[in-house]
FILO-361010 format. One record per residue (C-alpha): z, y, x. Coordinates in pm, 1 decimal, decimal comma, m for minus. Layout:
N
+----------+----------+----------+
:       zz :       yy :       xx :
+----------+----------+----------+
:        Z :        Y :        X :
...
+----------+----------+----------+
This chain:
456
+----------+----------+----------+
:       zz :       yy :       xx :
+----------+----------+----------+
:      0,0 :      0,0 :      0,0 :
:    m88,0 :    374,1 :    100,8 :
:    211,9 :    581,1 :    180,8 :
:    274,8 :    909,2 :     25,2 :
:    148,8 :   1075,5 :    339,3 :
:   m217,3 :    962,3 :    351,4 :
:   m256,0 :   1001,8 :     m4,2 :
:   m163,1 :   1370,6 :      1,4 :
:   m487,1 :   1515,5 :      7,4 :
:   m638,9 :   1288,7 :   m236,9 :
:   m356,5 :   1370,1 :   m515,8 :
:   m439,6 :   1732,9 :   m463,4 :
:   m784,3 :   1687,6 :   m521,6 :
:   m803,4 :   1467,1 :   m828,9 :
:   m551,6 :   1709,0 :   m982,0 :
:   m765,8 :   2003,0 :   m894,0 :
:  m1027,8 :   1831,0 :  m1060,0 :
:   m834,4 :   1719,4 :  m1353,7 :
:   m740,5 :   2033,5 :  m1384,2 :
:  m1070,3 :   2215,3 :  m1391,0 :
:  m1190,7 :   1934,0 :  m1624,0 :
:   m930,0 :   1962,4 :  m1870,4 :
:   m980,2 :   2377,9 :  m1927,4 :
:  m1332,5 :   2300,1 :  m1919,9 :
:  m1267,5 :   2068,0 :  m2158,5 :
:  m1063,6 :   2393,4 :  m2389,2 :
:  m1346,7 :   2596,1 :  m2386,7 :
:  m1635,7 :   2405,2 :  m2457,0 :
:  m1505,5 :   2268,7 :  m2779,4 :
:  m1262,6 :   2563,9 :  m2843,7 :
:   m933,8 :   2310,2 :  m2789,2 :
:   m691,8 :   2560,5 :  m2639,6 :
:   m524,4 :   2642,2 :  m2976,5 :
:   m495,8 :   2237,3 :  m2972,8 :
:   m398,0 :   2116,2 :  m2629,4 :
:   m229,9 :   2430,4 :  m2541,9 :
:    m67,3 :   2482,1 :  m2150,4 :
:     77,8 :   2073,1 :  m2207,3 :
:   m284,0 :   1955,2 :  m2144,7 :
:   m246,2 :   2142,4 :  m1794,4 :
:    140,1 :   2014,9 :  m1701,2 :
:     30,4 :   1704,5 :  m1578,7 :
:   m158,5 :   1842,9 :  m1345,2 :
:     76,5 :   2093,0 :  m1229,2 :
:    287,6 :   1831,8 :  m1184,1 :
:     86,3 :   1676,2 :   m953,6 :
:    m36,5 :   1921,7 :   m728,4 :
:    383,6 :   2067,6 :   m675,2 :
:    464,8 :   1694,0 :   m605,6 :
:    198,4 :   1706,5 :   m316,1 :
:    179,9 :   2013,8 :   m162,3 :
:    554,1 :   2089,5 :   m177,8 :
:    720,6 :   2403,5 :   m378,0 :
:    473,6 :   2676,0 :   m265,2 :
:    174,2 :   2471,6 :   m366,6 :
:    387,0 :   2344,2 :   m739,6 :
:    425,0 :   2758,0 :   m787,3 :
:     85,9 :   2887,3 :   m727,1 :
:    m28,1 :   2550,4 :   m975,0 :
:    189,8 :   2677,5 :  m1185,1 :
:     47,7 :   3000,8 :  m1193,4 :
:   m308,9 :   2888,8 :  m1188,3 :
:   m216,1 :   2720,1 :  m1482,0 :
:   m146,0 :   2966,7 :  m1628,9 :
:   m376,9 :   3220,3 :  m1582,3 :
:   m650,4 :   2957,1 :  m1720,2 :
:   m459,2 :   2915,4 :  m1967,4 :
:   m507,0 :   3304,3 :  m2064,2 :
:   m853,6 :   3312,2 :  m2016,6 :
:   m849,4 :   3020,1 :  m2238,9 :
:   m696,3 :   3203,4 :  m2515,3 :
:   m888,7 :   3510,5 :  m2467,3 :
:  m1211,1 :   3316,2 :  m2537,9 :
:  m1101,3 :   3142,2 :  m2798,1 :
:   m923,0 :   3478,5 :  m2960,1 :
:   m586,4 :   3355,5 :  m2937,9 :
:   m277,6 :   3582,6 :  m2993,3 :
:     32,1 :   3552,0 :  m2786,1 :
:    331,1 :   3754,4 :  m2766,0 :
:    530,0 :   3834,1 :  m2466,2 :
:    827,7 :   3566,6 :  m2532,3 :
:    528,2 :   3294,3 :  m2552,8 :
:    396,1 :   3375,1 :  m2206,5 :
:    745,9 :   3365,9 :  m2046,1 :
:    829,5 :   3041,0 :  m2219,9 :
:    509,1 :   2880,3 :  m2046,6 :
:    515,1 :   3009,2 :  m1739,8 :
:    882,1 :   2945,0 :  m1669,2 :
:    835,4 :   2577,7 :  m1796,4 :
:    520,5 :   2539,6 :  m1578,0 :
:    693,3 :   2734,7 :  m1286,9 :
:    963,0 :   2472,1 :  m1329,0 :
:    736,2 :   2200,6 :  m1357,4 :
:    565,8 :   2265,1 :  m1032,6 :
:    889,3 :   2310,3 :   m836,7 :
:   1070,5 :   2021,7 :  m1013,4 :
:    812,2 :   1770,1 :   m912,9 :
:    779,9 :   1955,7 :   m556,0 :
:   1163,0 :   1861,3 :   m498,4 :
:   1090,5 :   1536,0 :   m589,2 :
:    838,0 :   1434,8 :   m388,0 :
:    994,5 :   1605,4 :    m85,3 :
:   1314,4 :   1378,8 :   m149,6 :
:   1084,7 :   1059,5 :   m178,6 :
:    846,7 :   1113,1 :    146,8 :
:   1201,9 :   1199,2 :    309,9 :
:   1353,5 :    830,0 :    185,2 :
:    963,1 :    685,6 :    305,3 :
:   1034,2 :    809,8 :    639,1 :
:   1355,9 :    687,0 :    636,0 :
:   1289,0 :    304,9 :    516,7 :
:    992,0 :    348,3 :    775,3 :
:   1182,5 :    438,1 :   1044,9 :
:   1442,5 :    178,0 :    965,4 :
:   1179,0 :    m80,4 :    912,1 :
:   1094,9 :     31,0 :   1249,6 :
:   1377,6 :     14,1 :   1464,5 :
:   1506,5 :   m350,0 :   1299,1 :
:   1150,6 :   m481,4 :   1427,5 :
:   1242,2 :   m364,3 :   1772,1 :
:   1557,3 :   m500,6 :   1754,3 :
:   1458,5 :   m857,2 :   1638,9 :
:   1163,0 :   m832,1 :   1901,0 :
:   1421,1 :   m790,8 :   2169,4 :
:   1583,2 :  m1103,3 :   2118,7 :
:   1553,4 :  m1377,0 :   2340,5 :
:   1536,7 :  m1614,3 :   2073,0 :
:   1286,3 :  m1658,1 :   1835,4 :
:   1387,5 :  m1564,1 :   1476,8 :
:   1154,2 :  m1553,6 :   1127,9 :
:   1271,6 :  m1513,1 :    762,6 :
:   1119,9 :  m1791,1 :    534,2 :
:   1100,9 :  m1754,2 :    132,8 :
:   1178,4 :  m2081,6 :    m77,1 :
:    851,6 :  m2226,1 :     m4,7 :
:    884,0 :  m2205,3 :    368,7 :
:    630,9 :  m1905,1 :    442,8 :
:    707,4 :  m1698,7 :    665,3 :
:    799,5 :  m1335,3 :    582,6 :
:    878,1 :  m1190,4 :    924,5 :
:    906,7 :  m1322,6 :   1232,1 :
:    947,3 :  m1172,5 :   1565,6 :
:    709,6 :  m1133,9 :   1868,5 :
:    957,4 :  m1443,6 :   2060,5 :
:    896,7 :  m1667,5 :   1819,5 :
:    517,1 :  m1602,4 :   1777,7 :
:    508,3 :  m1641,0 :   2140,5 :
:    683,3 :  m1980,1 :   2156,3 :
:    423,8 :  m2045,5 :   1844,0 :
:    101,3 :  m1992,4 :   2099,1 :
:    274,4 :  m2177,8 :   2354,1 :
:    345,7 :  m2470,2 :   2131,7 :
:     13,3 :  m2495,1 :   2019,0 :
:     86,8 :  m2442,5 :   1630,5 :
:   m113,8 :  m2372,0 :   1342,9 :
:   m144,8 :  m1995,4 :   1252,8 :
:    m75,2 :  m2113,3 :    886,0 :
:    108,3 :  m2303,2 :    649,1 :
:    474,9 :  m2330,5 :    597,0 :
:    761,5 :  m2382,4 :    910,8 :
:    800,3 :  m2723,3 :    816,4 :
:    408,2 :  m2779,4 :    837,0 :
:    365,2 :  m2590,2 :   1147,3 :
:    664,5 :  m2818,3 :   1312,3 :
:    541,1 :  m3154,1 :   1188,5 :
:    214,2 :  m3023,3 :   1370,9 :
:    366,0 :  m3048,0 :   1712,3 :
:    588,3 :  m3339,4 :   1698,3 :
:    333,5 :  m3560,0 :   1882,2 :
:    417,5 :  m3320,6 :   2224,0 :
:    798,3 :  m3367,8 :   2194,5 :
:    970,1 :  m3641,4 :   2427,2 :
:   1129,4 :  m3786,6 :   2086,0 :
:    796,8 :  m3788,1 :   1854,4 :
:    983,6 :  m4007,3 :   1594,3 :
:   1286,0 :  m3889,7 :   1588,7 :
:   1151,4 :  m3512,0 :   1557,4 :
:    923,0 :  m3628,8 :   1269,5 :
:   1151,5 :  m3776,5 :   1044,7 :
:   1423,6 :  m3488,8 :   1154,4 :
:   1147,1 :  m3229,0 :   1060,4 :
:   1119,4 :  m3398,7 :    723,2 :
:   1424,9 :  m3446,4 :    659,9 :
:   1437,6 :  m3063,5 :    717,6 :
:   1224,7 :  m2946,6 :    459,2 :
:   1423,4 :  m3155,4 :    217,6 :
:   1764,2 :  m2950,5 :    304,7 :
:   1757,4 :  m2625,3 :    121,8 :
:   2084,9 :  m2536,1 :     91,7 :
:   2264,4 :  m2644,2 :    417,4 :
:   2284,0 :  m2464,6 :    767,4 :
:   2166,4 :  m2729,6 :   1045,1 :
:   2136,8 :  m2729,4 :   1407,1 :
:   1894,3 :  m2933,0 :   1589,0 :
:   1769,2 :  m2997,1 :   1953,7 :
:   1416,3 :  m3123,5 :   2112,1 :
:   1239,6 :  m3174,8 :   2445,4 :
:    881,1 :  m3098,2 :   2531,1 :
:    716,9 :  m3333,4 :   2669,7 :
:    522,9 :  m3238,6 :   2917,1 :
:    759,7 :  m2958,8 :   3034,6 :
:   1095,4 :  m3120,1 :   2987,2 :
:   1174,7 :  m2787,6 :   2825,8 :
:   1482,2 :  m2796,0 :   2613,0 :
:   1485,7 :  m2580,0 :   2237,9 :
:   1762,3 :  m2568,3 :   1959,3 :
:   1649,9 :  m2501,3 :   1625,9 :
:   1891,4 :  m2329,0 :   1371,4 :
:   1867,7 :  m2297,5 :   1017,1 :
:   2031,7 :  m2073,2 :    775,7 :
:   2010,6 :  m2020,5 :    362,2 :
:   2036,4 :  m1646,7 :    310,9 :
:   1929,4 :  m1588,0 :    m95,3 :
:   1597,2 :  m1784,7 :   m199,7 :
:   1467,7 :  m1807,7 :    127,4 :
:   1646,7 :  m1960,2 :    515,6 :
:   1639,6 :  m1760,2 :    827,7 :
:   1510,5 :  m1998,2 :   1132,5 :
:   1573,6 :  m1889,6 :   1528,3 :
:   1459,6 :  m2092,7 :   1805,3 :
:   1650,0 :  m2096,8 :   2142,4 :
:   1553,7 :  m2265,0 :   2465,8 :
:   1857,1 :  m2460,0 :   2663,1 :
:   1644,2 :  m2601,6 :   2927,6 :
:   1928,1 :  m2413,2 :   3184,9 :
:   2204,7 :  m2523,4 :   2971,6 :
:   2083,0 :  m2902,6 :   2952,7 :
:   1989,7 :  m2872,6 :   3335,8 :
:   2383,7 :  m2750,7 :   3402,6 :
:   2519,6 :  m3046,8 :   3189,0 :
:   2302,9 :  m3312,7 :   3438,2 :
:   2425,5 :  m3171,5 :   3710,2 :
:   2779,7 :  m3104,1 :   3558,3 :
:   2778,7 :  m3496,5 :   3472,4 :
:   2639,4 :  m3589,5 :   3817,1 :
:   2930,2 :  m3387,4 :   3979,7 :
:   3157,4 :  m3571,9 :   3735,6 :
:   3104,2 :  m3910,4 :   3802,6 :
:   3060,8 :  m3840,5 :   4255,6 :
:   3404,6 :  m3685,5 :   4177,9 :
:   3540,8 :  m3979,1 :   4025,7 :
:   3434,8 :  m4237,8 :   4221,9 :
:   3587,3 :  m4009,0 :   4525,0 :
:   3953,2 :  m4005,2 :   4397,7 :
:   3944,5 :  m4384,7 :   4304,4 :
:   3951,7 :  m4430,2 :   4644,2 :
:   4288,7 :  m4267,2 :   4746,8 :
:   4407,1 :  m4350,6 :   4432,6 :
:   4382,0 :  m4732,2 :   4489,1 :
:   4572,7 :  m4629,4 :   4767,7 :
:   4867,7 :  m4423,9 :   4665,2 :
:   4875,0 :  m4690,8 :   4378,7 :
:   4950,8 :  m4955,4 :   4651,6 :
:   5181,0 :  m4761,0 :   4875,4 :
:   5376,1 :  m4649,9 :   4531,1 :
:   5445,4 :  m5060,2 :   4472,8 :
:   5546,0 :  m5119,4 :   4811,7 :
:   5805,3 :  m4789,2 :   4770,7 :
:   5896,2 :  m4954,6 :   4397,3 :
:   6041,6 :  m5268,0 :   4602,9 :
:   6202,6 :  m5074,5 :   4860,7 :
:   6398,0 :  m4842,3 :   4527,9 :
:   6712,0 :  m5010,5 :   4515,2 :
:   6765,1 :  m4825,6 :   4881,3 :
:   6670,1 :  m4508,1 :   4801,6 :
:   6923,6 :  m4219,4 :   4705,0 :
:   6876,8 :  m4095,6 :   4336,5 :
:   6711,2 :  m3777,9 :   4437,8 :
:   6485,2 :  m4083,7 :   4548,3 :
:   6416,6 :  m4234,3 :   4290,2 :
:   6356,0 :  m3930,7 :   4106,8 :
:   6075,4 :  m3831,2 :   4308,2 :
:   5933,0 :  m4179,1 :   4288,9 :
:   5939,2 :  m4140,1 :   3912,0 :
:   5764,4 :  m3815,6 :   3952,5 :
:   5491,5 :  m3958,6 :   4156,8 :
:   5482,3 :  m4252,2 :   3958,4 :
:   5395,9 :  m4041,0 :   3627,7 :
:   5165,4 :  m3820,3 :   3835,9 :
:   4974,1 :  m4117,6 :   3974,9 :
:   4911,0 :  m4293,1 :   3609,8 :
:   4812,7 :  m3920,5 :   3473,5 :
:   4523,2 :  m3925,0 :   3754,9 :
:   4429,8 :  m4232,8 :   3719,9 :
:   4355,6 :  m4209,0 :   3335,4 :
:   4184,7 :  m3931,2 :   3422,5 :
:   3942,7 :  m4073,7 :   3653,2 :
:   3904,8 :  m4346,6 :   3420,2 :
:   3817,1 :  m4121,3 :   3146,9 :
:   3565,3 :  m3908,8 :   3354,1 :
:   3421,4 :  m4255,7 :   3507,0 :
:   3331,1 :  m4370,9 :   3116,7 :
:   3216,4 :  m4042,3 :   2985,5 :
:   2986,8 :  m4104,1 :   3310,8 :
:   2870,0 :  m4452,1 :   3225,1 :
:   2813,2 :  m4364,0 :   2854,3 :
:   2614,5 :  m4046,3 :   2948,6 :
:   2368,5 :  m4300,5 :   3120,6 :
:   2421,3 :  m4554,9 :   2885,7 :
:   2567,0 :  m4818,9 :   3115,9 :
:   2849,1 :  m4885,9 :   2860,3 :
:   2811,4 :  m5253,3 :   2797,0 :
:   3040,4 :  m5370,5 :   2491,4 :
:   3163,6 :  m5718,8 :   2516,9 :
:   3143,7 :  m5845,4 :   2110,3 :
:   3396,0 :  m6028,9 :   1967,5 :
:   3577,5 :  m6095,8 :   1648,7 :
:   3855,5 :  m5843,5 :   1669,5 :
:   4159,3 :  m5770,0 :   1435,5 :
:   4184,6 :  m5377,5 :   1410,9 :
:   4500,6 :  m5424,0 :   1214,5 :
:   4626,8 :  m5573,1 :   1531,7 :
:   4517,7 :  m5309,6 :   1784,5 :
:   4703,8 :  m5070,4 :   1564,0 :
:   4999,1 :  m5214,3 :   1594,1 :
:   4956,5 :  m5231,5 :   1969,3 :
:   4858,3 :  m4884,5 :   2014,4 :
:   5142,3 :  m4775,3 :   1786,0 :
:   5369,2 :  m4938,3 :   2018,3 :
:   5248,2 :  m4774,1 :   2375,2 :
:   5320,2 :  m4399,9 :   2177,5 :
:   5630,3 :  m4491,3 :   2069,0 :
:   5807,6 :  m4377,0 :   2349,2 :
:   5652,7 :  m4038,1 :   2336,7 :
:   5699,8 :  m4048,2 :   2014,7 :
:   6073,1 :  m4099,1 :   2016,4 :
:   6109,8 :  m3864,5 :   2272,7 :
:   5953,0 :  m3559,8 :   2020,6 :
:   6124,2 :  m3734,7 :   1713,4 :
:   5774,4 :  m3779,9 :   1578,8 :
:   5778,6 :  m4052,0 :   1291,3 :
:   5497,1 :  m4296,7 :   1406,2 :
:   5396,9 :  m4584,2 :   1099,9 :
:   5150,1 :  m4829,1 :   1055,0 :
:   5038,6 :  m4948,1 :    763,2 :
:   4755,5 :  m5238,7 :    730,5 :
:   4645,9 :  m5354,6 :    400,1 :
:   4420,9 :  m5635,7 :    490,9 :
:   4195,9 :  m5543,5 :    697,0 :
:   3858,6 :  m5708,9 :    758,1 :
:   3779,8 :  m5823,3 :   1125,8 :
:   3512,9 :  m5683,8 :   1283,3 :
:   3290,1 :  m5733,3 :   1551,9 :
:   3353,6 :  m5526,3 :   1897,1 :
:   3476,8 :  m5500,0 :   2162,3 :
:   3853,3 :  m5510,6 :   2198,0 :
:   3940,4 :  m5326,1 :   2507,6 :
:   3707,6 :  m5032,3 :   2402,5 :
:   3853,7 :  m5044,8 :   2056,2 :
:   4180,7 :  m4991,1 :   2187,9 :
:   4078,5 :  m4692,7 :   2418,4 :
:   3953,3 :  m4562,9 :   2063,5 :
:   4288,6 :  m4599,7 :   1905,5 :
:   4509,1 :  m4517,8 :   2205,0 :
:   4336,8 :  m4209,6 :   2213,5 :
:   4345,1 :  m4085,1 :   1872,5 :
:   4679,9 :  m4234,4 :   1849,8 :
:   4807,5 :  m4015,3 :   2197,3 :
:   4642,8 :  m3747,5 :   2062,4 :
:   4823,7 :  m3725,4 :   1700,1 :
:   5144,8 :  m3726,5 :   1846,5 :
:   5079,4 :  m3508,7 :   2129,7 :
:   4960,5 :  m3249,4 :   1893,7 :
:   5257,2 :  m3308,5 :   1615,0 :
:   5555,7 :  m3028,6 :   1704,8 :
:   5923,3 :  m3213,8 :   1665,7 :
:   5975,8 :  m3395,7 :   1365,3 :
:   5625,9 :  m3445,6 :   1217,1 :
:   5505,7 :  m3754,5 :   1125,1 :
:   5187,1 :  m4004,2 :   1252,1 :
:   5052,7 :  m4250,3 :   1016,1 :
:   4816,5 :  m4498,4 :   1135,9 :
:   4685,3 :  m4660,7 :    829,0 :
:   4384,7 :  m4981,7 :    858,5 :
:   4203,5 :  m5114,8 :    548,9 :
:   3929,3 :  m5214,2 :    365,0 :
:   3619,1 :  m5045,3 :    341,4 :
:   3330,4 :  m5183,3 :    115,6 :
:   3210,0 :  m5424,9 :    366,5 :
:   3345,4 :  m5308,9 :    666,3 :
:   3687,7 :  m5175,7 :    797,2 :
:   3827,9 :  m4826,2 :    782,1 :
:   4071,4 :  m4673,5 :   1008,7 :
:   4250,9 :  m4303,6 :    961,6 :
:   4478,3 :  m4182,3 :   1182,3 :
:   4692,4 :  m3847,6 :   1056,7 :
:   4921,7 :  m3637,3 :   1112,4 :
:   5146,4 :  m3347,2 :   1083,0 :
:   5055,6 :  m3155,0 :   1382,9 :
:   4877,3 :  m2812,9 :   1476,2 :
:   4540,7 :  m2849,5 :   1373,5 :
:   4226,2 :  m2733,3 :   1483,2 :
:   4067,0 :  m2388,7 :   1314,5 :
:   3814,7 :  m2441,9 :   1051,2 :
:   3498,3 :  m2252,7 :   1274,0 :
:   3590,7 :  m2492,1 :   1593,1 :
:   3576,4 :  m2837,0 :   1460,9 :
:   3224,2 :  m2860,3 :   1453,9 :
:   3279,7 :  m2881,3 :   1844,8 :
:   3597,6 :  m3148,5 :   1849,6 :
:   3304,4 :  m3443,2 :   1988,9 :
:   3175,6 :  m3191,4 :   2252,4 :
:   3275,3 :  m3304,1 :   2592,6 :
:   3567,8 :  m3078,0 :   2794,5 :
:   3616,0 :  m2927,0 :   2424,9 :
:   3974,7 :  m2782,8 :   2354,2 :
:   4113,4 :  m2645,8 :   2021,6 :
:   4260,7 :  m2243,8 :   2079,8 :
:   4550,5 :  m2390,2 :   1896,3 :
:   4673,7 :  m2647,7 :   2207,6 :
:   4527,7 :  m2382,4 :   2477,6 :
:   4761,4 :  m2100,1 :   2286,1 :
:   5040,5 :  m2335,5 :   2377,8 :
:   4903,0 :  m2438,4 :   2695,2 :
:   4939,6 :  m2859,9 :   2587,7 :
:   4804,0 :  m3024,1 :   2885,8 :
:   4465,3 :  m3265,4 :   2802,0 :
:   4130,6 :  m3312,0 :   2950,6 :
:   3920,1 :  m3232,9 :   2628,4 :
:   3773,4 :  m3575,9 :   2657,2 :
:   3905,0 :  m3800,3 :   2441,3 :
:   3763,2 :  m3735,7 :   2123,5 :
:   3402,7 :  m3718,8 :   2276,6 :
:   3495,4 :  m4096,1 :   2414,1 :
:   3614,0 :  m4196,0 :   2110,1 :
:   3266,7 :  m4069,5 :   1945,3 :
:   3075,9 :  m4225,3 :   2132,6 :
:   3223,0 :  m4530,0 :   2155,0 :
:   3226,3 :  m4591,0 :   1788,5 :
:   2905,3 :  m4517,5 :   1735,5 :
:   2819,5 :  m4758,8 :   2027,3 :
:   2946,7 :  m5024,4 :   1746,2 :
:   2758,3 :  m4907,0 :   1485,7 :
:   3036,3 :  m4742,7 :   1326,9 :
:   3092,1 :  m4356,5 :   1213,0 :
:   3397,8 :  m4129,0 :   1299,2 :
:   3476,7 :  m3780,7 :   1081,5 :
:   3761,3 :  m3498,2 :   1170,7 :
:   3912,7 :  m3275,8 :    949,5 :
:   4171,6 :  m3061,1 :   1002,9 :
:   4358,6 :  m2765,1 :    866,8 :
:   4542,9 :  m2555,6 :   1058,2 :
:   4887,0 :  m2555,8 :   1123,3 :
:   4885,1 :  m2830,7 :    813,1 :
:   4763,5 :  m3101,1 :   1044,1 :
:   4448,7 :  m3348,6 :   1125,1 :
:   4278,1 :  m3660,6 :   1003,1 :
:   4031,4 :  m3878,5 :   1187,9 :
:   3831,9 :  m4165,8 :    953,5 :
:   3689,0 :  m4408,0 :   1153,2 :
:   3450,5 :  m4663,9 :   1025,7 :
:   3343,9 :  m4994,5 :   1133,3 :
:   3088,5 :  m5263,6 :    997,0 :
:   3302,3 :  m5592,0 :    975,4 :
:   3218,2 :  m5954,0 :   1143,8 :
:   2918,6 :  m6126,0 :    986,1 :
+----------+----------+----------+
């Protein structure tokens, strides 16, 4: 659409010429009597809107004066009182309409500028960003995104969705981003958050999707950097591990051979042997921990399957918190109604529970409670550990999985952990073909489900 601007000229003109037409129009057939000076408002009112208050008076006037010769052809009478009553109302006609469109080219210049200055701020994003309506065309988009589009090799039309499916046979993962892109058109209502890898590049992009009315709000980031820290991150991780399991082994050893030697040792001694004692275990979990988060990010994790009673490994993992439990007068139970066996693998099972277990009652204050509760689940077994404690803050625990992730609520009270035990547990259940959820609320307390498929 024109703006007001470029069609300035042209309004004055056609209102010239309606103008000329319509008092033409009063003396040929002798219509001034009829139409009278409201034949020539309009036109009035068109010429103040576009040329402003000076043009809107002298229309006014023109107006007026044709409208005298008008009447003097046709040998009309008029008093005094008539002629001010039409030339004030045209007067105020012309300036009227002058004010008006003053105030609407001022809000056009406004919105333009506006319009303006939002473009250049969504063009100087790094990421790319468009606005889609309910059918999934786009509505804006940034110059980011439409260079990522060139790059990609995507079609110039058609919806998102369409122009994604069109790639998917360049992405490392063709399957997986083809039914994920589906799956994505399908999803109207829900914010997601997905991740890909070129092909041919090995360049990394999140994709993030947001409802905002009728229509979703999609921005593309690249993580190539951030993927390329984690590999090295992990790669630091597990050198670093198998480092300290050396010296460990051996301050392990030389700890035993102190541990026979105690009963000679002052109780200052013994003390210190406790200390080191405690120390050494902490470290050594540790390494253990960073060793398997190691071996599952390459996928060396081999589970050993067996029939396996969870209700059992409950009760055992009840039993190794207990002390810590008793200690912080936490109220640990365990309650298994019949729980199906399934298949796994029993010593990773129990890191799963020992964890989740640990953590419960590491994060419950002084007399909370920690129920550990095994059952039934359609046709597989179901496992939910709760408690009492903390809790995590609504925005953070879509990152509890995330490796090296710590609530603000345990780092506010400085609650010693490695951030690793949740993304162990993850991925360990998963490894069995089971699922694991977290809620939490905070300062009301947590629950993890976990899920498994039972024994054939």
């Amino acid at each position: 659409m024109l703006s007001f601007a470029r069609r300035r000229h042209v309004v004055t003109y056609v209102a010239l010429g309606g103008l000329a037409v319509t008092w033409a129009v009063m003396l040929a057939f002798d219509w001034t009597a009829k139409l009278g000076t409201i034949a020539l408002a309009p036109w009035v009112a068109l010429i103040g809107f576009d040329l402003g208050v000076v043009g809107g008076m002298a229309a006014a006037a023109v107006a007026l004066a044709l409208w005298l010769v008008a009447t003097d052809v046709s040998n009309i009478t008029w008093d005094t009182i008539q002629l001010i009553v039409r030339a004030v109302a045209l007067l105020a006609l012309g300036v009227g309409s002058a004010l008006a469109g003053r105030r609407m080219r001022l809000q056009q210049e406004i919105l333009r500028s506006t319009t303006a200055l939002q473009a250049s701020l969504i063009d100087a994003t790094l990421d790319g960003i468009c606005l889609t309506d309910s059918d999934g065309e786009v509505l804006i988009s940034n110059k980011p995104l439409r260079r990522l589009a060139l790059e990609f090799g995507m079609p110039i039309s058609g919806t998102v969705p369409e122009r994604l499916l069109a790639i998917a046979d360049k992405m490392a993962e063709p399957a997986r981003y083809r039914e994920r892109m589906l799956a994505l058109a399908q999803e109207t209502g829900d914010a997601t958050i997905d991740e890909f890898e070129v092909a041919v590049t090995g360049r990394v992009f999140r994709g993030y999707t947001t409802p905002v009315g009728e229509g979703r709000v999609w921005t593309l980031r690249e993580v190539t950097a951030d993927r390329e820290l984690d590999r090295m991150r992990d790669a630091f991780v597990a050198t670093v591990s198998h480092e300290l399991r050396t010296p460990l082994t051996s301050i392990s050893g030389f700890l035993e051979m102190l541990e026979d030697e105690e009963h000679v040792l002052g109780e200052a001694g013994r003390q210190y042997l406790e200390v080191i004692r405690r120390s050494t275990e902490r470290l050594h979990a540790l390494v253990e921990d960073l060793l398997l988060v190691a071996q599952i990010e390459a996928r060396r994790v081999e589970l050993q399957l067996a029939p396996v009673d969870l209700g059992e490994l409950a009760a055992r993992a009840a039993e190794a918190a207990r002390p810590s439990a008793r200690e912080k007068q936490v109220d640990l139970q365990v309650h298994a109604n019949g729980p199906p066996v399934v298949l796994g693998d029993a010593k990773r099972l129990t890191q799963v529970l020992d964890n989740l277990v640990s953590n419960a009652v590491k994060f419950t204050p002084e007399g909370g409670a920690v129920t550990i509760t095994v059952g039934q689940n359609g046709a597989g077994a179901r496992l939910v550990v709760a408690d009492t404690g903390i809790g995590v803050p609504k925005d953070e625990q879509k990152q509890v999985f995330s490796r090296f992730f710590r609530a603000s609520t345990a780092t506010r009270r400085a609650i010693p952990g490695t951030g690793l035990g949740l993304a162990i547990c993850h991925a360990l259940v998963e490894q069995h073909g089971g699922s694991i959820e977290f809620s939490s609320r905070e300062g009301k307390g947590t629950e993890v489900v976990v899920t498994l498929p039972a024994a054939a």
